[in-house]
Every structure is written in C-alpha cells, then in structure tokens.
N, C-alpha and C positions, 0 to 999 in steps of 0.2 A: 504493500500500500504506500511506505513510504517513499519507496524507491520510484513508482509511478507519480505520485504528487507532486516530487521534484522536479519530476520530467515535463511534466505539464506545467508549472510554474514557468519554467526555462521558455516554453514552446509562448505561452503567452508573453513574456518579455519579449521577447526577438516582434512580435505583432504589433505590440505596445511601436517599439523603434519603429517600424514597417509604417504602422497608420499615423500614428501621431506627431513624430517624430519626421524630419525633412527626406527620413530614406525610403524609397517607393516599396510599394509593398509586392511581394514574389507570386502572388496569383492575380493580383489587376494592378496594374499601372496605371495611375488617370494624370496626365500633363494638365498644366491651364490651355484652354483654348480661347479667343478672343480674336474675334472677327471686327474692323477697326471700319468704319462706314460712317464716311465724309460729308453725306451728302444732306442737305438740310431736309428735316421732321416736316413733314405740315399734320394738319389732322388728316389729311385725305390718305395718306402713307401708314403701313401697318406699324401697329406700333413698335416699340424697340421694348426691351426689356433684360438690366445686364444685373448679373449675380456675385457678389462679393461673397470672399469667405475662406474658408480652408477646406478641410475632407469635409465634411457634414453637405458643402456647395457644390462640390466636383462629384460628391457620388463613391469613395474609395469604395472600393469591393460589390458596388450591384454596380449594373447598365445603366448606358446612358439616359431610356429612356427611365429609368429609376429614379433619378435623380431628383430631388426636392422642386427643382426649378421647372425641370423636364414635364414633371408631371401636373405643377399648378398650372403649365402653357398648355395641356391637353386638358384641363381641365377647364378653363377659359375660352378656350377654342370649341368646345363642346358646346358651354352656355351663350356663345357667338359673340366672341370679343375676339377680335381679330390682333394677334397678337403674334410678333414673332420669335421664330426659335430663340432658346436663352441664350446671352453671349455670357462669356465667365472669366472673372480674372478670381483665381482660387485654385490652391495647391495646398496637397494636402503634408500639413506641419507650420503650414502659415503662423506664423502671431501677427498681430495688429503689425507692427513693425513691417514684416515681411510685406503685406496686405500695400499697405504706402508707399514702399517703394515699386512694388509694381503695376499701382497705378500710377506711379511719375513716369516710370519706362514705358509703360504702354499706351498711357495718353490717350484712353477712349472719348470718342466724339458723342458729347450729348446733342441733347436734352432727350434723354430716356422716358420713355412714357411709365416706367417701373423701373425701380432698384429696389432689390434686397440686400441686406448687410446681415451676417451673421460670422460673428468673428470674436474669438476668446480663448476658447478650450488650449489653446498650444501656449496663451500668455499663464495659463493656470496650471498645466501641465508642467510647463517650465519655473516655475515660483519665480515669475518676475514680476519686481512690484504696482501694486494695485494703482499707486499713483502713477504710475505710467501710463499704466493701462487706461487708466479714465481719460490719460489727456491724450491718447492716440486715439483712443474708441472714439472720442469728441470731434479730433478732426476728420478723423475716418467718414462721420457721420455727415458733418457740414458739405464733406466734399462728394456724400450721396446725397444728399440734395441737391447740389451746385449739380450734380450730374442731370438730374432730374428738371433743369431748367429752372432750378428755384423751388420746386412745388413740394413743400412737403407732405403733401398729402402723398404723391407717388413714389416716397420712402418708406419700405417696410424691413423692421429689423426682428430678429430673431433671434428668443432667447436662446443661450449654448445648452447644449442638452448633457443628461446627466450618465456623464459613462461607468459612475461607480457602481451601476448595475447589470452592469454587463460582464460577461465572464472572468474579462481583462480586472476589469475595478472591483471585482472581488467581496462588494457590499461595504467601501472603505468609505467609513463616516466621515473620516478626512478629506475625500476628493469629493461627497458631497458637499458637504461645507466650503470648502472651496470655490465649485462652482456656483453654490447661491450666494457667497460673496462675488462674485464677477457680475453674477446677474443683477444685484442688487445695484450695483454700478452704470452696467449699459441701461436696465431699466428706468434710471434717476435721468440721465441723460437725455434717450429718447422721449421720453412724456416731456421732460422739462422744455424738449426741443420742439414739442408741438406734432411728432411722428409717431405713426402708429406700432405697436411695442406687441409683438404675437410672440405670447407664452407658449415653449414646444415644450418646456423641461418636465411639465406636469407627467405630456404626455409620452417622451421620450423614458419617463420610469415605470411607465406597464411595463418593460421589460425586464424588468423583475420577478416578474410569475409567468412572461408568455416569451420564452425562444426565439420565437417564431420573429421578434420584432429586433433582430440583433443577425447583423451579416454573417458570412462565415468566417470572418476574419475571427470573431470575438469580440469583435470593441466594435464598430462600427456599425450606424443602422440599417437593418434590411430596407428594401422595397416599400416591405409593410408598413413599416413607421414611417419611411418619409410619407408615403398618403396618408396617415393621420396628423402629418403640418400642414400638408395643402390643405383638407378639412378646416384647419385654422384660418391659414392664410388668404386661399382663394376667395369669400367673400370679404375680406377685409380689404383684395384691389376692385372684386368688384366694384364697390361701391364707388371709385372712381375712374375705372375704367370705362364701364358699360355707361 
C-alpha cells in the first residue's frame, strides 16, 4: 500500500509541473493561439470575442471545442448571437505577470464585443504576493476593458477555481484558502470596477464527490465542468450581446 501511495504521489507531482507549472503537459499540448484582425468593428460585422487567462482558458487536457470559451461561443450561436470563434492569448502556467507581457507582444486589435479574464491560480500556486497580484489583476482588468472599447459591460471575469479538490490538491485546506484569498481580491476589484464578476469556484468544487468533472490529467477541469461556467457565464453576455 505504501509503496503504491508513493508512487502515485510522485505521478501526480510530475502533472502538478505539467499543468500548472510553464512545462506542457505529455498527453495534450495547448500553445496560445491568437488571430490578430486589423480591420475596424462596426455592428454590422460578427462580433469578436478574445479570452485571457492561463490552462483553465486554453483548455489543458480536453478539446478544443471543450474549452470554457469554445463552448459559451456554441452556446451563443445557438441562442442567435452571432459571435465569432474565441481568439486566446492564454498558456497554461501563466501568472498575471506572464498574462501582461503577452498582451504587450501580441498587441490584439480591439474593441472586442466580449472579453473574458480569468487569471490567478499560477500567482497562488506560486506564493507570490497578494499585493502584486491585486495591482497586476487591476491593470490586467483596465486593459480588458480598454480592449472592449471602453465598455465594461462587455468584461467578464472569472473566478479561479478550486483545485484542492481535485486529485492533485488532495483536499489541502491550505490551497483552499488560498485561492479564496485570490478570489477575494479579483472579486473586490471587479464589482468595484463596475464589471460583471461570474463565481465558477462554487461550482468548480462539485468535484469533490463527482470525477466525472476533473480531466484526466488530475488537476485540471473536464469538458463537464467547463459547461457548468458557461451555464454561468453565457447569460451574463447575453444580456448585452443579444
């Protein structure tokens, strides 16, 4: 027993590095993609829609069309809001940090008819301080609105979800707590910025009695769970989309 326990502590660290950590993980690789389109918005033109964030935004370990973003666009496009594929600057191990400089390099062309921001878990993973974190998340935030053409209504951020329930995080009261201090942070910001603030974390800890909502990786969320943030999220753009 003991000898097996060990062995799977070890297998889950090496995952731990894989997902969360800057090293790509050995059964799905997800790069950032980001499709850079010059040309000016009008409302007659589909709208744009770009995703910030780390693995939770890129998808580590499901399909593309799994993807949190992937799927609130099919799910928009259902209820006839004409909306196009997600573009993404998000890799998975990002912190806020990481997050910044590669929107300086990459320099996407707004005004976005939608941004999502979801971005933390790798500044909390990593114990880098909380005061940082507030005043990256802050600018992170301004400059998802600024993307948005000013509008904050068409800023939606997302709380970081909780992976101490997940095979990896092992039921560690310590990385809960943790990440409800993060969240306690981005959430003070967003309300205070006047941007709409979709709590995933609630639902991101069913996976603590259901499997079923946790990738194969370990740590990472299945399919499943990202369609229970779109449920959150998607009429939260409706409302100013449609």
């Amino acid at each position: 027993m003991g000898k097996h326990y060990n062995t799977f502590i070890t297998v889950l660290g090496t995952v731990l590095l894989m997902g969360i950590s800057n090293i790509a993980c050995t059964k799905v690789s997800h790069t950032t993609t980001m499709t850079t389109d010059t040309a000016t918005h009008t409302p007659t033109d589909t709208m744009r829609y770009l995703a910030l964030g780390d693995s939770y935004t890129i998808g580590q370990s499901v399909a593309e069309d799994q993807r949190f973003p992937a799927q609130a666009v099919a799910m928009l496009l259902k209820d006839g809001v004409d909306i196009s594929t997600p573009q993404y600057i998000a890799t998975t191990g990002w912190t806020t940090a990481n997050l910044q400089s590669a929107i300086a390099t990459q320099k996407p062309q707004g005004p976005y008819a939608a941004v999502t921001l979801l971005i933390g878990v790798n500044d909390q993973y990593q114990h880098l301080d909380t005061a940082g974190y507030r005043t990256r998340f802050t600018q992170l935030l301004q400059q998802s609105i600024e993307l948005a053409g000013g509008r904050k209504e068409r800023v939606f951020v997302l709380s970081i979800p909780d992976y101490s329930v997940t095979p990896f995080g092992g039921g560690s009261s310590a990385i809960r707590e943790g990440i409800d201090e993060f969240n306690a942070i981005n959430k003070q910001i967003t309300l205070n910025s006047g941007v709409a603030y979709v709590n995933i974390t609630d639902a991101s800890r069913l996976a603590a009695t259901d499997a079923t909502l946790v990738a194969g990786d370990g740590l990472h969320p299945s399919g499943k769970q990202y369609a229970l943030w779109v449920q959150l999220l998607v009429p939260q753009m409706e409302k100013v989309l449609k």
